[in-house]
N, C-alpha and C positions, 0 to 999 in steps of 0.2 A: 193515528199512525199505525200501520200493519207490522204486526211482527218483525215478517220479515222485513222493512223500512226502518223500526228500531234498531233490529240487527245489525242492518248497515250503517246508518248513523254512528251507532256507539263503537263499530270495527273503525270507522274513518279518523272518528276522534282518539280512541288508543293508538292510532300507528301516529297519529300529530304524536300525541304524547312520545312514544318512545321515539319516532325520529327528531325529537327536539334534542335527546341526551347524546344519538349517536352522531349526531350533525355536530353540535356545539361542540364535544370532546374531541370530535378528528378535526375541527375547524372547516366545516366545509361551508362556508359562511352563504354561502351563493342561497344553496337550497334552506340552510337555515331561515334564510330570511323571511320563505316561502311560507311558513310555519305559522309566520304572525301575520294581523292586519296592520295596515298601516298607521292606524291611532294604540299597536299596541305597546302594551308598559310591564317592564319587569322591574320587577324587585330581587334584593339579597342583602346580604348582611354588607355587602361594600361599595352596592352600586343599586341606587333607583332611578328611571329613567325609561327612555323612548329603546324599542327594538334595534333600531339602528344605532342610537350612543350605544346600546349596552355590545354591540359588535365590534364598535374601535375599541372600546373601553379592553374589551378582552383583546384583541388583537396585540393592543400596544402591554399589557400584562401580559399577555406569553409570551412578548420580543423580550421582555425586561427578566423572564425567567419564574413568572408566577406558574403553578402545576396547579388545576382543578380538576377535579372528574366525579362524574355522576354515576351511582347508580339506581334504577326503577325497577321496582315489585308492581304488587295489586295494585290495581285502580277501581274506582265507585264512580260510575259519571252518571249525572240527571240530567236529564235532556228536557226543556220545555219549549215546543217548537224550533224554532231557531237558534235557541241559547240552551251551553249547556256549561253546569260545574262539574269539572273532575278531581280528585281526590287521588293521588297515587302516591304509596309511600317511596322512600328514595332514600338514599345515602351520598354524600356530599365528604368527597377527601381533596386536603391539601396537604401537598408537604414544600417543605421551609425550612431554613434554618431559624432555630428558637434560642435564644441565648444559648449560641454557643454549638448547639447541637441540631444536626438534620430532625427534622419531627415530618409524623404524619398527625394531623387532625385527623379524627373521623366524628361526621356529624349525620343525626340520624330525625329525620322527621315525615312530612309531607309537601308534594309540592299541591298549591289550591289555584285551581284554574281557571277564567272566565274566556269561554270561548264564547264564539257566533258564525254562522251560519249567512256569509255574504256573499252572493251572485254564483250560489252552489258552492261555495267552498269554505270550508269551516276555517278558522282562524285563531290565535288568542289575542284575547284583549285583555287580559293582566294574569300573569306567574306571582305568584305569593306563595312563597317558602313558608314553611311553619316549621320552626327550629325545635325540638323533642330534649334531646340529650346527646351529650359530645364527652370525646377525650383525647388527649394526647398521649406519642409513643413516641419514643426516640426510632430511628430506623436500626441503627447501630443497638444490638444485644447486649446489658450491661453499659450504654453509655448513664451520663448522672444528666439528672435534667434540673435545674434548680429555675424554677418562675418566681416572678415578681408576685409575692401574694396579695399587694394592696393593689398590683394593678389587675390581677385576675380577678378577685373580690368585685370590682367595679363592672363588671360584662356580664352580658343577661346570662339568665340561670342554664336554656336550652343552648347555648351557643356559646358558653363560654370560654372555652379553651378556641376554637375557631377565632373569637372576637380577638383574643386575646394575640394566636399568631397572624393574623391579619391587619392588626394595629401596630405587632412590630414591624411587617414590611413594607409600612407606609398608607395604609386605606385608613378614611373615618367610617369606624362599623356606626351603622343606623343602632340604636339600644333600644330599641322599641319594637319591632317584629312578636309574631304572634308564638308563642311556644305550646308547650305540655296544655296550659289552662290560661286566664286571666282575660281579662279586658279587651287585649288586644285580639285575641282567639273569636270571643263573643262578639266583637266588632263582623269580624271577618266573616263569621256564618251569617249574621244579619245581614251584610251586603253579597252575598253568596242566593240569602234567601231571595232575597229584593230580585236581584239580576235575573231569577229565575220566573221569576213576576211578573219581568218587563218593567219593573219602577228604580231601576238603578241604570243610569244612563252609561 
């Protein structure tokens, strides 16, 4: 591959990347769609599932008054022929009311991405968050914010306070996702490496 052919490749794939955040958050679900292939799958801490579930899914959470919003820094993407993983960090805010009081989450990690490169047009075939570290604020200056500590305790380390206002307004958080380090992390890059191989279907 020439330079310049890299060049273009890795441009094509960062504007995917960023027009996923600005598509999703204005809802402009048409072109979103555009963004994935059709075998693709996303993940998050309250929904896994096919491209197109994860559109009603959200559709019918912003009728019902759920507020999500993204935002994207640097990105690292490796391209091997046709497949490529990108690496971008991001920030992920919701706000909610939390016992009692308006909150903002703010949750801060990467997103890890399995694209491909089909009939000229790149694609994603799986979004995987990678939760870092999270907090909660009241919106209101000087409000008291009192949490459940048994039931905070219980919620993965990187996405805690997220899992936590997201299970009060009715979602099962997945408690398993990849965070800072462990297990799940180390899964993720082995299937990250494979994909890039060609031996991860």
């Amino acid at each position: 591959m020439s330079s310049k052919t890299d060049l273009l490749e890795r441009l094509a794939v960062r504007e995917l990347i960023e027009n996923w955040t600005i598509y999703r958050d204005s809802r402009d679900w048409k072109r979103f769609r555009t963004l994935w292939h059709d075998d693709g799958v996303m993940q998050a801490t309250w929904f896994q599932g096919s491209a197109d579930a994860f559109i009603k899914v959200s559709q019918e959470g912003h009728a019902k008054g759920v507020r999500i919003h993204h935002m994207q820094g640097e990105s690292s993407i490796d391209i091997a022929g046709k497949r490529a993983i990108a690496q971008t960090r991001m920030v992920i805010t919701q706000r909610a009311d939390v016992e009692g009081a308006l909150c903002d989450v703010t949750c801060t990690g990467r997103f890890y991405d399995f694209l491909e490169k089909r009939k000229a047009r790149w694609g994603l075939v799986l979004r995987q968050p990678i939760y870092e570290t999270d907090r909660i604020d009241p919106v209101t200056p000087g409000a008291k914010l009192k949490l459940d500590a048994k039931l905070l305790a219980k919620m993965p380390e990187g996405y805690r306070h997220l899992a936590y206002l997201q299970t009060k307004v009715g979602y099962a958080v997945k408690p398993d996702m990849p965070g800072r380090d462990g297990p799940a992390l180390d899964a993720l890059y082995r299937q990250g490496a494979a994909w890039l191989k060609g031996t991860k279907k």
